[in-house]
Predicted model as a PDB file, atoms N, CA, C, CB and O in Angstrom, pLDDT in the B-factor column:
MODEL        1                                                                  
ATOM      1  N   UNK A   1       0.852  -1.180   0.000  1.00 87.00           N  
ATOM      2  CA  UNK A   1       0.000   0.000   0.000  1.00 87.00           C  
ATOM      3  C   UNK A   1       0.892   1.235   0.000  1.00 87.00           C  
ATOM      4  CB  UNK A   1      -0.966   0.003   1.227  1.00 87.00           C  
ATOM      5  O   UNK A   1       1.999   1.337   0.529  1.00 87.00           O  
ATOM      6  N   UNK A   2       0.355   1.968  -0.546  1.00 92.00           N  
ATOM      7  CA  UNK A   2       1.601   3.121  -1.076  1.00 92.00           C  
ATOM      8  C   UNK A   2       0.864   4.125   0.311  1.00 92.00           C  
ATOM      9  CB  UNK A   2       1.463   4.014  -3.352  1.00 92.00           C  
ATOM     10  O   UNK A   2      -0.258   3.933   0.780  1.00 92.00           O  
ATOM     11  N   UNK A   3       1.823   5.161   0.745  1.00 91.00           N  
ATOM     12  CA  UNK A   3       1.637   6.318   1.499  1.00 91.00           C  
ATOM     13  C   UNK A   3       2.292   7.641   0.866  1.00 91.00           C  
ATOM     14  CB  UNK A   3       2.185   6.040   2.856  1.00 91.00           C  
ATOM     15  O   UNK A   3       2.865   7.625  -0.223  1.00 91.00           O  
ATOM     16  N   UNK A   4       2.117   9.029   1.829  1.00 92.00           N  
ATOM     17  CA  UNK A   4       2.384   9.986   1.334  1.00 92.00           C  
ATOM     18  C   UNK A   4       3.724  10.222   2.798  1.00 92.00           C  
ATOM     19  CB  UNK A   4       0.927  11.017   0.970  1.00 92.00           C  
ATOM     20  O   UNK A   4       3.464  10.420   3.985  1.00 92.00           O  
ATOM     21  N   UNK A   5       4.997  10.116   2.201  1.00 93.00           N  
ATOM     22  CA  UNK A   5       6.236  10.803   3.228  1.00 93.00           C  
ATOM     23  C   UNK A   5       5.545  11.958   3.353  1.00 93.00           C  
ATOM     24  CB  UNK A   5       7.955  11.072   2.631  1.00 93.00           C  
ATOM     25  O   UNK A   5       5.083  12.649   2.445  1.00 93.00           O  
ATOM     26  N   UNK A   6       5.481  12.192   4.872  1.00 92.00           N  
ATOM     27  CA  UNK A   6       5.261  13.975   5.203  1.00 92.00           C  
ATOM     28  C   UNK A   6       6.411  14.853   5.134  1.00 92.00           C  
ATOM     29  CB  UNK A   6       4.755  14.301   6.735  1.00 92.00           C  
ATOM     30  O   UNK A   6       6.307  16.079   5.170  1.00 92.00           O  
ATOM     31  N   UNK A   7       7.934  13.985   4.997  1.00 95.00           N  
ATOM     32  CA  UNK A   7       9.059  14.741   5.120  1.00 95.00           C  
ATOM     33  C   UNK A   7       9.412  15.268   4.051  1.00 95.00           C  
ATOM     34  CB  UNK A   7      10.016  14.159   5.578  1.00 95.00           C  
ATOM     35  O   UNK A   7       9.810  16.432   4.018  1.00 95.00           O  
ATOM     36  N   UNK A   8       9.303  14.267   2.660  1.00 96.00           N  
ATOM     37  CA  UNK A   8      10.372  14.493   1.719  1.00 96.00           C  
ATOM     38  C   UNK A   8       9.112  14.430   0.826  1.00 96.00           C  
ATOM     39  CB  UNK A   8      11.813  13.408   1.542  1.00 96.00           C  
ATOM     40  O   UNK A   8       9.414  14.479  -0.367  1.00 96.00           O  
ATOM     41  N   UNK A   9       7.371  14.304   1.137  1.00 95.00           N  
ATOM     42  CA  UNK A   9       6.841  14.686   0.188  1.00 95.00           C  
ATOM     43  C   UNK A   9       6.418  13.479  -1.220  1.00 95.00           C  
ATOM     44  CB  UNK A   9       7.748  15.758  -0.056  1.00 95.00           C  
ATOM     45  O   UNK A   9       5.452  13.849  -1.888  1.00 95.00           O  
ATOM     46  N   UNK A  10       6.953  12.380  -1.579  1.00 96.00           N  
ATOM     47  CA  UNK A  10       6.897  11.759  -1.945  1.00 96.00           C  
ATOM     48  C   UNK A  10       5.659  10.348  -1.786  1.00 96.00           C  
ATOM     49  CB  UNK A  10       7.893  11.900  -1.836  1.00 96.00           C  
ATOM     50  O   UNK A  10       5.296   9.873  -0.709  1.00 96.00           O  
ATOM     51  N   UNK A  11       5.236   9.944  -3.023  1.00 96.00           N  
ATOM     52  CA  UNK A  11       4.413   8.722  -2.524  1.00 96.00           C  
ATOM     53  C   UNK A  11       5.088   7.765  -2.676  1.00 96.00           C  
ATOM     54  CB  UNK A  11       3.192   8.423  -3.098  1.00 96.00           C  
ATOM     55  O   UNK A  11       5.649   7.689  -3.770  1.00 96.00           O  
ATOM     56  N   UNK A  12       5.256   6.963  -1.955  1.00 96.00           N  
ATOM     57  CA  UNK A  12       5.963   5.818  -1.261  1.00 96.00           C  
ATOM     58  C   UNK A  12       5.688   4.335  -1.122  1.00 96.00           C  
ATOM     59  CB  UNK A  12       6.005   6.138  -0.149  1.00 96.00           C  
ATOM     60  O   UNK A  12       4.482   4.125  -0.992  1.00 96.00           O  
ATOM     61  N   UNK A  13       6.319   3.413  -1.112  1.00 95.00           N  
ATOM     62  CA  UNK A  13       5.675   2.094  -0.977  1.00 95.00           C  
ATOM     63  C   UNK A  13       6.306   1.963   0.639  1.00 95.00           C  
ATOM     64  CB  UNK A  13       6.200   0.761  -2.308  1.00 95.00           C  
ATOM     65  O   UNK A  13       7.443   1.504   0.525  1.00 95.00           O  
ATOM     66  N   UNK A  14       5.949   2.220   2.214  1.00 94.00           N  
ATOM     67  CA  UNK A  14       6.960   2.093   2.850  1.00 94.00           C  
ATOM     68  C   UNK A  14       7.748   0.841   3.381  1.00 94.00           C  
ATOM     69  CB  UNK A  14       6.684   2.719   3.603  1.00 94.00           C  
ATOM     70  O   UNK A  14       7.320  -0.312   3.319  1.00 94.00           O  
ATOM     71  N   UNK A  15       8.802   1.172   3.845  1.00 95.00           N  
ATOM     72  CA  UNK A  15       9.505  -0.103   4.304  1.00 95.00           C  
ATOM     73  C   UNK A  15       9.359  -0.842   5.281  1.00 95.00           C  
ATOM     74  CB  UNK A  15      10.512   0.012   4.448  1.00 95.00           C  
ATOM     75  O   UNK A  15       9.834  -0.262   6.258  1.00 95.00           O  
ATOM     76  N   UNK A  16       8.851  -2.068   5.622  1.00 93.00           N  
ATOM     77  CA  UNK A  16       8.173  -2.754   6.880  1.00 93.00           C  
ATOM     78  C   UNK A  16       9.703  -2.875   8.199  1.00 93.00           C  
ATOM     79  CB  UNK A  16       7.398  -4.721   6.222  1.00 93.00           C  
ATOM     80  O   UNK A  16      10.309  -3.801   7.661  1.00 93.00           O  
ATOM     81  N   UNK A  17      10.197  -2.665   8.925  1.00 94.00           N  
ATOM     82  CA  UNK A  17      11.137  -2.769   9.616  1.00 94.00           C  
ATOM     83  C   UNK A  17      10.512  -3.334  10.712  1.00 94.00           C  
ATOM     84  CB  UNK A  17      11.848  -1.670   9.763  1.00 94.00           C  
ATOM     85  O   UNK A  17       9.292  -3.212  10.820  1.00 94.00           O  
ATOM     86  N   UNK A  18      11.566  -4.320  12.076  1.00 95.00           N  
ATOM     87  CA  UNK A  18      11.489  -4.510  13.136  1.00 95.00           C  
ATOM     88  C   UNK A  18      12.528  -4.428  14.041  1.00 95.00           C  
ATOM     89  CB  UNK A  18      11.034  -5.346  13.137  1.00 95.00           C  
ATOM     90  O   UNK A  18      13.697  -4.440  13.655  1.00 95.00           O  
ATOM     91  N   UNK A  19      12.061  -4.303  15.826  1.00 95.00           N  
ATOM     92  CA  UNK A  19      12.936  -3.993  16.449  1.00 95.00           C  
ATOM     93  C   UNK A  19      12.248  -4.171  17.906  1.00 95.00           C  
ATOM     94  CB  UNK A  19      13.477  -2.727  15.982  1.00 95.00           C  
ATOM     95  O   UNK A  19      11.139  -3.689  18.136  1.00 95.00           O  
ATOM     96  N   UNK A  20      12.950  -4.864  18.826  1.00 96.00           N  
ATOM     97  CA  UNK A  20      12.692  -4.837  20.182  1.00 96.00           C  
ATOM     98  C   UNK A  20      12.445  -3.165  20.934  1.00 96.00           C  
ATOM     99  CB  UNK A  20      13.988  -5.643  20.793  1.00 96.00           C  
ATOM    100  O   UNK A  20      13.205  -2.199  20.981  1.00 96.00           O  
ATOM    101  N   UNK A  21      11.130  -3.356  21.425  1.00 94.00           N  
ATOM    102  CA  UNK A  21      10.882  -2.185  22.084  1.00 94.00           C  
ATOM    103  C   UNK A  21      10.475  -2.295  23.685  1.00 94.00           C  
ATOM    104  CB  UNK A  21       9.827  -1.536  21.300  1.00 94.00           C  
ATOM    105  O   UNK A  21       9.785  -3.259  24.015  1.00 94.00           O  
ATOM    106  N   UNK A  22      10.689  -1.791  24.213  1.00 96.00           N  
ATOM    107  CA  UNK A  22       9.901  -1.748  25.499  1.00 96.00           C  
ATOM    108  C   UNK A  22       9.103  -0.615  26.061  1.00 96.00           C  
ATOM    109  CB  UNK A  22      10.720  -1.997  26.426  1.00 96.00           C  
ATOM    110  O   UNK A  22       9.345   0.588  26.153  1.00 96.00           O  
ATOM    111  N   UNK A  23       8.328  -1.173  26.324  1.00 93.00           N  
ATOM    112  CA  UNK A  23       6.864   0.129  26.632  1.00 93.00           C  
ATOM    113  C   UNK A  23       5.657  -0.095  27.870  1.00 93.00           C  
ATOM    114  CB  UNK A  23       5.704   0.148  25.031  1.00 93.00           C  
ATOM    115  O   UNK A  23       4.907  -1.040  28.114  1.00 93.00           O  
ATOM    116  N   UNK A  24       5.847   1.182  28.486  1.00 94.00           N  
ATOM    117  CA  UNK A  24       4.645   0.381  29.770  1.00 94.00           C  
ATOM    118  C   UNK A  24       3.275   0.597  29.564  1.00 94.00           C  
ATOM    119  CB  UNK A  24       4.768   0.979  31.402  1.00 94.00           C  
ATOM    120  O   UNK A  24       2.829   1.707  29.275  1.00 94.00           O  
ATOM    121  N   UNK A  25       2.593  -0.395  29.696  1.00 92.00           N  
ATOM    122  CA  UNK A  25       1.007  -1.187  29.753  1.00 92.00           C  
ATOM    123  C   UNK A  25       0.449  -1.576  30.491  1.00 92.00           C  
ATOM    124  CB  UNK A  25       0.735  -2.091  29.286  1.00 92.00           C  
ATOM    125  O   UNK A  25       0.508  -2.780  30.737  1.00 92.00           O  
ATOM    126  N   UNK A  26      -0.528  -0.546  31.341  1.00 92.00           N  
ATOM    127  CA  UNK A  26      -1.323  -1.014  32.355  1.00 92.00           C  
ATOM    128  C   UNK A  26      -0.715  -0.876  33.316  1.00 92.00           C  
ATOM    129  CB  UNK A  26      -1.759  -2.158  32.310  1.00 92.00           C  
ATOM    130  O   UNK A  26      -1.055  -1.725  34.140  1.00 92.00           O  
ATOM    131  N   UNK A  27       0.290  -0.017  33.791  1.00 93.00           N  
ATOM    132  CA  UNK A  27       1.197  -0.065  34.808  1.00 93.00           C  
ATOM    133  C   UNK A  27       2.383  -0.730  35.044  1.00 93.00           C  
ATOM    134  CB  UNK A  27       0.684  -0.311  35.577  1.00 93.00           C  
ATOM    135  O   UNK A  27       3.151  -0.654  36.003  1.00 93.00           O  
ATOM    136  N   UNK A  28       2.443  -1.649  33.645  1.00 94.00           N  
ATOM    137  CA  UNK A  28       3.725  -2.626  33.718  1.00 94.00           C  
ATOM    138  C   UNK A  28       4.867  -2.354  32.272  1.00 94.00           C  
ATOM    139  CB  UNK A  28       3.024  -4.457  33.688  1.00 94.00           C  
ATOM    140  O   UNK A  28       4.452  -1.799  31.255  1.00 94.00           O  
ATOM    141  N   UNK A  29       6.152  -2.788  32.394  1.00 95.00           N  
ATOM    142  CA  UNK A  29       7.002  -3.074  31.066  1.00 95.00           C  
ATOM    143  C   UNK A  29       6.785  -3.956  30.623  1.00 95.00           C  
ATOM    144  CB  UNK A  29       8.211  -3.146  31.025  1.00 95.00           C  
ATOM    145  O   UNK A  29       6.567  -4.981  31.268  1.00 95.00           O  
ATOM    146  N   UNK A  30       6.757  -3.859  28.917  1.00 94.00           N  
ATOM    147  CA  UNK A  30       6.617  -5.192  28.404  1.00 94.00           C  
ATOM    148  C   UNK A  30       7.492  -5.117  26.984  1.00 94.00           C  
ATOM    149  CB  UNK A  30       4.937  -5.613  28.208  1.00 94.00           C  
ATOM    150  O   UNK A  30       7.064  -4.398  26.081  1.00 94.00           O  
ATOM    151  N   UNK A  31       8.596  -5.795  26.825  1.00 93.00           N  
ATOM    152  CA  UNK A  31       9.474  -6.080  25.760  1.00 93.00           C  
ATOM    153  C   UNK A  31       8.493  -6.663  25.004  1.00 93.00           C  
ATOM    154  CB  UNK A  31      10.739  -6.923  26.026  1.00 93.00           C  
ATOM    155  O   UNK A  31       7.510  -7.336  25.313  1.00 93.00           O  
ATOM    156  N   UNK A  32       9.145  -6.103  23.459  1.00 92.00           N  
ATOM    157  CA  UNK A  32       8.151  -6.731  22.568  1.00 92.00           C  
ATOM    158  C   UNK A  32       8.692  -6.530  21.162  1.00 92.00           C  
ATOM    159  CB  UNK A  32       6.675  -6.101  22.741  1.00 92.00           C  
ATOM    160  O   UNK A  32       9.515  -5.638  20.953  1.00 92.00           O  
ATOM    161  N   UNK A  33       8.201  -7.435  20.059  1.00 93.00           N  
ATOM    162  CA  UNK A  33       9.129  -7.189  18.473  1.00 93.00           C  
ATOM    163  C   UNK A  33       8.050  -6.085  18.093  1.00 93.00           C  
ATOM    164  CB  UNK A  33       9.272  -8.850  17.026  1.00 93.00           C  
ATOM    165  O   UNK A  33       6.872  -6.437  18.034  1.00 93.00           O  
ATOM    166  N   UNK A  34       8.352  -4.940  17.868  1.00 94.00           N  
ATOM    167  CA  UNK A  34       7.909  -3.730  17.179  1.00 94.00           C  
ATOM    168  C   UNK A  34       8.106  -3.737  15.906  1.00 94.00           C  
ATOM    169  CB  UNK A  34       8.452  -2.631  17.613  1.00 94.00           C  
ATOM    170  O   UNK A  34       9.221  -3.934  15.425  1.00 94.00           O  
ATOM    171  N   UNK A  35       6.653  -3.444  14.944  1.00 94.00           N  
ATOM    172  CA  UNK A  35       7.013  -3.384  13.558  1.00 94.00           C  
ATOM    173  C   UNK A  35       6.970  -1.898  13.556  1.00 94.00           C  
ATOM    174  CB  UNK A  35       6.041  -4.188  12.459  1.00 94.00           C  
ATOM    175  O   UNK A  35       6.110  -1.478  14.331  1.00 94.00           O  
ATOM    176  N   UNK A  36       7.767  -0.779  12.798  1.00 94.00           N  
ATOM    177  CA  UNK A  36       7.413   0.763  12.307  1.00 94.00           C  
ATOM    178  C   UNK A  36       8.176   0.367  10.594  1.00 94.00           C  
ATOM    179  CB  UNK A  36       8.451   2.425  13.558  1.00 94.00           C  
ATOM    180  O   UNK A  36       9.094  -0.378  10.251  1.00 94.00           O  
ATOM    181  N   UNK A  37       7.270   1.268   9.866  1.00 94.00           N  
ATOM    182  CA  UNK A  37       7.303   1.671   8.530  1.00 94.00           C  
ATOM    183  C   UNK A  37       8.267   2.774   8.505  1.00 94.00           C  
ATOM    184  CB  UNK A  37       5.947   2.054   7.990  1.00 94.00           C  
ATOM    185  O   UNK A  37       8.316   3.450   9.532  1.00 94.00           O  
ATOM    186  N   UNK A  38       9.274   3.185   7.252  1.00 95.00           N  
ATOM    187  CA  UNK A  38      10.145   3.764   7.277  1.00 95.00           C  
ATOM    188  C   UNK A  38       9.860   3.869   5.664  1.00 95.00           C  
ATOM    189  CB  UNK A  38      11.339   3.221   8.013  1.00 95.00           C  
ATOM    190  O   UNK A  38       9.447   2.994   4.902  1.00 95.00           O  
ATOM    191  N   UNK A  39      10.345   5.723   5.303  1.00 97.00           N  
ATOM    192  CA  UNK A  39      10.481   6.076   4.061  1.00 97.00           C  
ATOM    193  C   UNK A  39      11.879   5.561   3.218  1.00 97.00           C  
ATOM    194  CB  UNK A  39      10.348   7.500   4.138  1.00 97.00           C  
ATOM    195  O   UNK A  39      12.969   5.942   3.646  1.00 97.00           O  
ATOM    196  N   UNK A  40      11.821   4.742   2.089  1.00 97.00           N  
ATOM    197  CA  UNK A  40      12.653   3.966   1.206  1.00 97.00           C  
ATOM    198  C   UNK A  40      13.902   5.541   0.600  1.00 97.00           C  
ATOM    199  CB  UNK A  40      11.365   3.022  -0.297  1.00 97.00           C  
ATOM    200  O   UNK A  40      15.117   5.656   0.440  1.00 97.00           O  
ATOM    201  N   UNK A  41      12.700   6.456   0.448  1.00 96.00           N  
ATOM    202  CA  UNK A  41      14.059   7.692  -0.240  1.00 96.00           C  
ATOM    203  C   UNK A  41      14.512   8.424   0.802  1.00 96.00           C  
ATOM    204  CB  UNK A  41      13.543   9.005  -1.448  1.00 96.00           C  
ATOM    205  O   UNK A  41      15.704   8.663   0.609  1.00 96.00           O  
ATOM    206  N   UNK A  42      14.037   9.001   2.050  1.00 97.00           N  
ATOM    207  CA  UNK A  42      14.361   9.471   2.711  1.00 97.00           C  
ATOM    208  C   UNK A  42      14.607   9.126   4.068  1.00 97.00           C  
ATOM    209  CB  UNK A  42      13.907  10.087   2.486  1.00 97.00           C  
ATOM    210  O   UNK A  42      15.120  10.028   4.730  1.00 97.00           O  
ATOM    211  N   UNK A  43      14.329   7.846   4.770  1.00 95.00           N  
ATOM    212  CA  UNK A  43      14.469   7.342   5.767  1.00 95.00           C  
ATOM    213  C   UNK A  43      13.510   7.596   7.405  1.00 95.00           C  
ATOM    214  CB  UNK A  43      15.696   7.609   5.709  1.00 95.00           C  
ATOM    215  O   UNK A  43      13.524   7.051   8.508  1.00 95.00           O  
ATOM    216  N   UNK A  44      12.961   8.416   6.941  1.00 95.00           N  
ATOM    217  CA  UNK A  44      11.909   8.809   8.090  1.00 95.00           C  
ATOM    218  C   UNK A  44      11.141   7.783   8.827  1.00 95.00           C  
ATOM    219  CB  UNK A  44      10.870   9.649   7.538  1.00 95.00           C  
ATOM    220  O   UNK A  44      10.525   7.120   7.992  1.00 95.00           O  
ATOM    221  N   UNK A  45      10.980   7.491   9.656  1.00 94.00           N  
ATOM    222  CA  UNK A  45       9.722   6.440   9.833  1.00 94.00           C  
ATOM    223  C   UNK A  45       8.579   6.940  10.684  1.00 94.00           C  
ATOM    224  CB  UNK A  45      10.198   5.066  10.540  1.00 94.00           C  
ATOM    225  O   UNK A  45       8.708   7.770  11.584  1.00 94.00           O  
ATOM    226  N   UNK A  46       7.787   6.536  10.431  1.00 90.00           N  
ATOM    227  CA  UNK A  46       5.978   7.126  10.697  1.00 90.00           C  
ATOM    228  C   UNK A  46       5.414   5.553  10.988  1.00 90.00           C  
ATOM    229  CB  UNK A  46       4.912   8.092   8.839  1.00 90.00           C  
ATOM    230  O   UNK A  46       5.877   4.425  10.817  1.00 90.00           O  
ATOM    231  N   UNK A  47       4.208   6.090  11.499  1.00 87.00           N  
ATOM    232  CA  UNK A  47       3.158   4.803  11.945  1.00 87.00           C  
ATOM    233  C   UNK A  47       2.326   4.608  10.985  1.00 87.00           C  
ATOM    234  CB  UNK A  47       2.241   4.982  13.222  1.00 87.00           C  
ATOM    235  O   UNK A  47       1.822   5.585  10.432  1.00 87.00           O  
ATOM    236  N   UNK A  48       1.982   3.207  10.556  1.00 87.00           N  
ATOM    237  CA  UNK A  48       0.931   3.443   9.380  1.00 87.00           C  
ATOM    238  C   UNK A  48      -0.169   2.475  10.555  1.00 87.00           C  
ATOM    239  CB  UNK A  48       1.431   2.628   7.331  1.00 87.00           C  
ATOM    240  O   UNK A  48       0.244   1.926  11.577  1.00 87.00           O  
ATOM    241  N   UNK A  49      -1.531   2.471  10.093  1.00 88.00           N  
ATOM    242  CA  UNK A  49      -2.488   1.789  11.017  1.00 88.00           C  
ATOM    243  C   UNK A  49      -2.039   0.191  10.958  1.00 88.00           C  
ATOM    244  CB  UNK A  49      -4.159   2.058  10.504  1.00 88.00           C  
ATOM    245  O   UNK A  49      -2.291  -0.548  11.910  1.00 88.00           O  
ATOM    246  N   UNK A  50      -1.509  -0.180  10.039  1.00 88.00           N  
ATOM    247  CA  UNK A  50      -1.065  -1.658  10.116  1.00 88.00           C  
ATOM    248  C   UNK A  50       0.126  -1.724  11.659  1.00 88.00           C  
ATOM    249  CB  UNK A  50      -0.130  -2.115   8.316  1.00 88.00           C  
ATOM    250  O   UNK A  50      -0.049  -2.343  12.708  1.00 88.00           O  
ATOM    251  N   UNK A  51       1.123  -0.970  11.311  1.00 91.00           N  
ATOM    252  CA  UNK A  51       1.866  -1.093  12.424  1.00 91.00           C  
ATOM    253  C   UNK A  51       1.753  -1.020  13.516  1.00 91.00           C  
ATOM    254  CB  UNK A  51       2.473  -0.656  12.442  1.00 91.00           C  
ATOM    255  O   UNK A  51       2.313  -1.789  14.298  1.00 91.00           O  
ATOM    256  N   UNK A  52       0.612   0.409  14.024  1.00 93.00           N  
ATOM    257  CA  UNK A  52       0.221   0.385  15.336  1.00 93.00           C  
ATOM    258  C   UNK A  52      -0.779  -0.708  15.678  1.00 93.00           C  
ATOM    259  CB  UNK A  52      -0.292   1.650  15.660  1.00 93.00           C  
ATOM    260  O   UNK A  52      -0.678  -1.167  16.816  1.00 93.00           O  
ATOM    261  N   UNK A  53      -1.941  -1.317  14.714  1.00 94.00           N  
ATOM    262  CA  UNK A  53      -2.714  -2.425  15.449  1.00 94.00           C  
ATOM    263  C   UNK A  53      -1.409  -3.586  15.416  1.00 94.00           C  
ATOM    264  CB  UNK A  53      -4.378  -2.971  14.520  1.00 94.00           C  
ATOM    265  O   UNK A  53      -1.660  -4.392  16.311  1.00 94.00           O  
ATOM    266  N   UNK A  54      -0.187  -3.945  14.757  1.00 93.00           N  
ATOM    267  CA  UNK A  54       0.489  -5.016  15.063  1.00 93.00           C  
ATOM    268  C   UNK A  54       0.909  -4.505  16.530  1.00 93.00           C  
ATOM    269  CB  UNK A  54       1.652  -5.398  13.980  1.00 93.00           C  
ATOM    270  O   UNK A  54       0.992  -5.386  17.386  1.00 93.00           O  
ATOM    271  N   UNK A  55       1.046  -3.841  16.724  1.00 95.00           N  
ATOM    272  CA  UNK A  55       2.054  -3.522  18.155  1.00 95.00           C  
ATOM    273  C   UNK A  55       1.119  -3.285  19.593  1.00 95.00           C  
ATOM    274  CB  UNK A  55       3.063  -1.844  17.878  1.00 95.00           C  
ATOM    275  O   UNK A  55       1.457  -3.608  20.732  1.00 95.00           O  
ATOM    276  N   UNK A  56       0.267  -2.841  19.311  1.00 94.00           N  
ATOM    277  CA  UNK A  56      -0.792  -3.357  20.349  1.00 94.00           C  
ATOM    278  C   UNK A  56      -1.249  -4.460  20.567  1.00 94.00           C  
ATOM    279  CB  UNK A  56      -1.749  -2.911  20.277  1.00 94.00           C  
ATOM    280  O   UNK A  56      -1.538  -4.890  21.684  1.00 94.00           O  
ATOM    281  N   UNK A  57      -1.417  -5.305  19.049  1.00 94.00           N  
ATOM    282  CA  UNK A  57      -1.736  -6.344  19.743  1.00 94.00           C  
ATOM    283  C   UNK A  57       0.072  -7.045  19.900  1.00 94.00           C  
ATOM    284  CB  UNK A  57      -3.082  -7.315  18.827  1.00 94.00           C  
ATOM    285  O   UNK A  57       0.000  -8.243  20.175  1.00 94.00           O  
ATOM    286  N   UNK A  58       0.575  -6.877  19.861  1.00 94.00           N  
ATOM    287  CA  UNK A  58       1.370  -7.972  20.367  1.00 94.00           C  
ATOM    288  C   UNK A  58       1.839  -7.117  21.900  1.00 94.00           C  
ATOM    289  CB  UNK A  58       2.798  -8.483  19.130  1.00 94.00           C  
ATOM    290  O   UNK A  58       2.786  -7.821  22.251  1.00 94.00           O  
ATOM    291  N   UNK A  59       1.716  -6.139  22.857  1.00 94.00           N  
ATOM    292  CA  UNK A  59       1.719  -5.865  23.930  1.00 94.00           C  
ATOM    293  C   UNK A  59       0.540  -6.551  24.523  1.00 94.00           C  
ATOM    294  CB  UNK A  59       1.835  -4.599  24.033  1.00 94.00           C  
ATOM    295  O   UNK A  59       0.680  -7.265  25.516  1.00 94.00           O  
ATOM    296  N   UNK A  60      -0.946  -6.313  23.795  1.00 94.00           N  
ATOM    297  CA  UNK A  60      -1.701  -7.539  24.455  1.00 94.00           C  
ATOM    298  C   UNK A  60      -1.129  -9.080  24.638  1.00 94.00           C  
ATOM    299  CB  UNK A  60      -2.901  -7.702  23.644  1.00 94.00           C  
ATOM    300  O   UNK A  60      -1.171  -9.829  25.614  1.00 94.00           O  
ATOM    301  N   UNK A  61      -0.731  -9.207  23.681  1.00 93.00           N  
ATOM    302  CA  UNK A  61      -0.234 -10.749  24.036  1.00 93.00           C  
ATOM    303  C   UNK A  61       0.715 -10.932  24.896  1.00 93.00           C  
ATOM    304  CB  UNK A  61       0.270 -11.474  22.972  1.00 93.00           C  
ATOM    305  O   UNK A  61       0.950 -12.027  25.408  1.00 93.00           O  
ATOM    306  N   UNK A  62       1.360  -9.859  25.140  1.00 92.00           N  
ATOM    307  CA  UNK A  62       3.035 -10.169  26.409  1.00 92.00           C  
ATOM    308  C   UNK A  62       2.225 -10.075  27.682  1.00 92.00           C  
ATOM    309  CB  UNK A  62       4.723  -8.555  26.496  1.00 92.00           C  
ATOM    310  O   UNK A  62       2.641 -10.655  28.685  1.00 92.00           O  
ATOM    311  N   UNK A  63       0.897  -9.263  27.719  1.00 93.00           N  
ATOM    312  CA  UNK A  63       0.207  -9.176  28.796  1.00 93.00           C  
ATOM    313  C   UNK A  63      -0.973 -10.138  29.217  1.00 93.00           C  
ATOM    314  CB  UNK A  63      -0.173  -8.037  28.734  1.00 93.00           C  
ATOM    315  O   UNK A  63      -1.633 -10.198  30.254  1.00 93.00           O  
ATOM    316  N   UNK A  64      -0.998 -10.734  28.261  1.00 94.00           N  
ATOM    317  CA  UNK A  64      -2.161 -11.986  28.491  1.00 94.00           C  
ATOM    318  C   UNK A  64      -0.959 -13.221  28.757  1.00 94.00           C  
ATOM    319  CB  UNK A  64      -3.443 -12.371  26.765  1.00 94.00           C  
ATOM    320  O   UNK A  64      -1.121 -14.001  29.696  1.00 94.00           O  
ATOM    321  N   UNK A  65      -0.109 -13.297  28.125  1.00 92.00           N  
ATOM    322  CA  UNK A  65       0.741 -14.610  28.941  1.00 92.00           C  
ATOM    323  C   UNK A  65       1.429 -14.370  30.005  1.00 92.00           C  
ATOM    324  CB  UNK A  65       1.780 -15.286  28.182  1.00 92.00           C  
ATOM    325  O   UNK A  65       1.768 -15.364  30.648  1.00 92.00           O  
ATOM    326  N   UNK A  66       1.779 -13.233  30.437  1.00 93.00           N  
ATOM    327  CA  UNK A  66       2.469 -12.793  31.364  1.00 93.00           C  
ATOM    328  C   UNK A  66       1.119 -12.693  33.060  1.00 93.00           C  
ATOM    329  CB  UNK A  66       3.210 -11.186  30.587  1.00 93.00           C  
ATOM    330  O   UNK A  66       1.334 -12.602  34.268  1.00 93.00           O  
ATOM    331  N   UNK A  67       0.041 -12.761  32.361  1.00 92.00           N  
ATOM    332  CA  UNK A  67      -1.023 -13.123  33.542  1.00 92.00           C  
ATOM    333  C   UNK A  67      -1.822 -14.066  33.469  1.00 92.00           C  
ATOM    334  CB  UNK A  67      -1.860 -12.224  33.834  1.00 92.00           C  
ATOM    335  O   UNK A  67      -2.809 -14.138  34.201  1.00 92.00           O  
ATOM    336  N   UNK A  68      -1.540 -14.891  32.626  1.00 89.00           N  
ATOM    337  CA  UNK A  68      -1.770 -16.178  31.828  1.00 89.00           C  
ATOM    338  C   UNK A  68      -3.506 -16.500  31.816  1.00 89.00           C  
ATOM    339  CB  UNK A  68      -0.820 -17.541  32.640  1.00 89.00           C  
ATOM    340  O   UNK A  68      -4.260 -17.397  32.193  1.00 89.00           O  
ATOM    341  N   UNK A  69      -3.611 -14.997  31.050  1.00 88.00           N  
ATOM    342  CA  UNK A  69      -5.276 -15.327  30.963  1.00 88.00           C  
ATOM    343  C   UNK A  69      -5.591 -15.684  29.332  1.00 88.00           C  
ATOM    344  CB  UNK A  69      -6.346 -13.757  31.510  1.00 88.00           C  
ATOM    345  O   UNK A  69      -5.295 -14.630  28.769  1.00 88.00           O  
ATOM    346  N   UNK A  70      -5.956 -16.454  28.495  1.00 76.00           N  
ATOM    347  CA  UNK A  70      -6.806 -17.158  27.380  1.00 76.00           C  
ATOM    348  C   UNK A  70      -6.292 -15.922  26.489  1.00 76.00           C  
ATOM    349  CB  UNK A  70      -8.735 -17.450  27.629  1.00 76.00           C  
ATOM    350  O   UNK A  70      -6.228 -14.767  26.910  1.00 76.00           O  
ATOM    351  N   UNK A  71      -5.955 -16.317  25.260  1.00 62.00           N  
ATOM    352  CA  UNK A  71      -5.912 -15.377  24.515  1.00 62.00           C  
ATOM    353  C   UNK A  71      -6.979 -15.467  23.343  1.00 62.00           C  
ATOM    354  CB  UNK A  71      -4.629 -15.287  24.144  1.00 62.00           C  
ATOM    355  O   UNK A  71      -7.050 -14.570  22.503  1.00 62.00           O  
TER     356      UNK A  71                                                      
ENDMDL                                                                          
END                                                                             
C-alpha cells in the first residue's frame, strides 16, 4: 500500500522494519518485536495503522501470557 512521506513529500511504498521495544502497559514493562514503517528515499519512519494495530496487539499478548489469561 503506497503512502504519502510527510518529510520528503513523496508517494511511497513504505519499508516494513522490526525492532525490540519496550513500553509500559497497564502499569507494567513489556518487551516486545515492534514493527514501524520507514520512508525507502528518505528514511523517516511514521506509523501506518497496520503497524500500530500489530504492536498493540502484540503488547496484548506479552500481557495476556504474562497473567496467563486465554488469549
Amino acid at each position: 500500500k503506497q503512502e504519502l512521506c510527510m518529510t520528503c513529500d513523496k508517494i511511497i511504498t513504505p519499508v516494513i522494519g522490526e525492532r525490540t521495544e519496550t513500553i509500559a502497559f497497564k502499569g507494567e514493562e513489556f518487551t516486545f518485536k515492534a514493527k514501524y514503517a520507514y520512508c525507502p528515499d528518505c528514511g523517516e519512519e511514521f506509523i501506518t495503522q497496520e503497524s500500530q494495530a500489530n504492536n498493540l496487539h502484540a503488547v496484548q499478548d506479552e500481557y495476556r501470557q504474562r497473567h496467563e489469561y486465554l488469549s
